[in-house]
N, C-alpha and C positions, 0 to 999 in steps of 0.2 A: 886961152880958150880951149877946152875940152872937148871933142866930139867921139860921140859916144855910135862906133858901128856896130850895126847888126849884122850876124851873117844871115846866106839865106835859109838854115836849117834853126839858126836860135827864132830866126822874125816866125819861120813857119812850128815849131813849137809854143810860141809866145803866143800867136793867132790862134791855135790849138785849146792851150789852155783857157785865154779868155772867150772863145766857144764855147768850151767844156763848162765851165763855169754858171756862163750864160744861160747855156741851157738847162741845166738842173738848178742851180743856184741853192743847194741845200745840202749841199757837202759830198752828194754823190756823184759818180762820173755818167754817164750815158756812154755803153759803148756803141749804140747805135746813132749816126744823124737823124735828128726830126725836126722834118722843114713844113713849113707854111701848105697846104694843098693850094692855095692862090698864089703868094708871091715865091716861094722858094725861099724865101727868109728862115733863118733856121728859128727853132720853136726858144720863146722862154720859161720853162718849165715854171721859173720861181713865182709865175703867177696863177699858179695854179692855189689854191687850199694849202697850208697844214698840214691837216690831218689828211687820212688817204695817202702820203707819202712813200711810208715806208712797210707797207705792204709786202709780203711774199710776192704776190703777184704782179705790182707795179715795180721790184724788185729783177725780175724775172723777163718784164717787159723792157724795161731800161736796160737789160743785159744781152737779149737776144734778138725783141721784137716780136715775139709771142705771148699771146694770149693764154696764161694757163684756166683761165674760168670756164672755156671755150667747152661747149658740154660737160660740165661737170653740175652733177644733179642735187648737189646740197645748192653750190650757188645761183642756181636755173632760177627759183621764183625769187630772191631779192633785184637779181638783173629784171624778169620782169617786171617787175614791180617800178624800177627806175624806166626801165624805156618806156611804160605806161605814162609816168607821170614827165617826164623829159621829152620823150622822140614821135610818141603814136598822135599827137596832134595834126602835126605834119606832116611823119612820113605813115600814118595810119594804124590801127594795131595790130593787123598781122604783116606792117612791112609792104603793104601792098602800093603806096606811095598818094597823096594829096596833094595838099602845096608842094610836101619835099618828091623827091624822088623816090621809086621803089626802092626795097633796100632785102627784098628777100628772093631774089632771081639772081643770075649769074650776069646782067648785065648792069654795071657800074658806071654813074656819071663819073666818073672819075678811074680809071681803072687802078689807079695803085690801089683803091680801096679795097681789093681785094685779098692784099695781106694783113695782116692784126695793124702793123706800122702804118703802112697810108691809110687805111681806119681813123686810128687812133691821130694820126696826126689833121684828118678833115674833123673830127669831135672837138679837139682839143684846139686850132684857129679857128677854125669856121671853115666858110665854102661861098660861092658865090650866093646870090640870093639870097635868100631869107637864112639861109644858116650862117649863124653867128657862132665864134668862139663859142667854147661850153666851160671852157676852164673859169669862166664868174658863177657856174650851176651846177658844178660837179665837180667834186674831187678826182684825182687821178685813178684810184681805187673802185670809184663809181663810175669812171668811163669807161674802166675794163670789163666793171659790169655789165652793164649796156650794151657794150658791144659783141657777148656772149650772147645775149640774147637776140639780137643780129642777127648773129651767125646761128643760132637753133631755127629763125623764120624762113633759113634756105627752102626752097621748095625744088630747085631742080635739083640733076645729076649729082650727087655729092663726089664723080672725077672730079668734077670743076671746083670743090671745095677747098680751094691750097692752103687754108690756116687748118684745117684739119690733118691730125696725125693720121698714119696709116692706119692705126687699132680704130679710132675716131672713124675712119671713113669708110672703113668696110662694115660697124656697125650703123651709121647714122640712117636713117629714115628721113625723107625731105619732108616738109614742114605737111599739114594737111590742118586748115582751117577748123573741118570741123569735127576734126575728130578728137578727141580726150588729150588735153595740153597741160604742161604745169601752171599751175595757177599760181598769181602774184602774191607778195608776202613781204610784209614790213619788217621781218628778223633778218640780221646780218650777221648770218653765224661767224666764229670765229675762222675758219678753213676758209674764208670769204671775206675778210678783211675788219669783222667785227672785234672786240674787245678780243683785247690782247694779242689782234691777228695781225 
């Protein structure tokens, strides 16, 4: 009889990789963890969509944990356009919060949410309450979108902004209701994850 040992650096690679796996299941690695915002469970990407995968930008997010959509004014109205038809039920259209929670002030039920990563990882399982996973309604590429427009609903301080760059935060403008906004838009240009993007 053969017994087959692990040491502790092969079991902790081996756990490593079937993680790694796990969570992307599409041939890519994540070099960032994304866990569960309720359990801490780490995420399984592979159930997310197809399509949307392989994106620049969900490219970029799975490498660092930022958001490159994040004020970028080609992909500003298809993002609207998705949190209009995904997110403004619940949490309102300008973010001001209904059933869900606000989501355009600097106070987070959740506070990792206020990096692009614990965002993206409350979108992508859910949250308590009424927010359910979104990875059955959105592709990965379309949660990044979303979550751009998020982050344009800011209304306070943009110090408090941390997914914003510096260039980003010494221009941005906190959100203002009623004054002239990008308007929503069913094209998804290429720079934004459309054809061939």
């Amino acid at each position: 009889m053969t017994k087959t040992i692990f040491t502790k650096k092969a079991a902790a690679l081996l756990l490593a990789g079937a993680l790694g796996a796990g969570l992307v299941g599409f041939g890519a690695r994540a070099a960032i963890m994304l866990s569960n915002t309720v359990t801490g469970q780490p995420l399984d990407l592979s159930e997310a969509p197809e399509e949307g995968r392989d994106t620049k930008a969900v490219k970029v997010f799975l490498e660092t944990g930022k958001n490159i959509y994040n004020e970028d004014p080609v992909c500003l109205p298809k993002a609207h356009e998705i949190f209009l038809s995904m997110c403004s039920g619940c949490h309102g259209h300008y973010g001001e919060g209904k059933i869900g929670p606000g989501l355009n002030d600097s106070y987070w039920t959740y506070p990792k949410n206020e990096t692009d990563q614990g965002l993206f990882e409350t979108v992508f399982g859910g949250a308590n309450g009424q927010m359910g996973p979104m990875y059955g309604a959105l592709n990965m590429n379309e949660m990044l979108l979303a979550m751009s427009w998020v982050r344009h609903l800011y209304k306070d301080d943009p110090k408090g902004a941390v997914w914003l760059t510096d260039e980003q935060r010494s221009t941005f403008k906190p959100f203002d209701a009623n004054a002239k906004h990008v308007e929503p838009a069913e094209e998804l240009p290429e720079a934004c994850g459309g054809p061939a993007g």
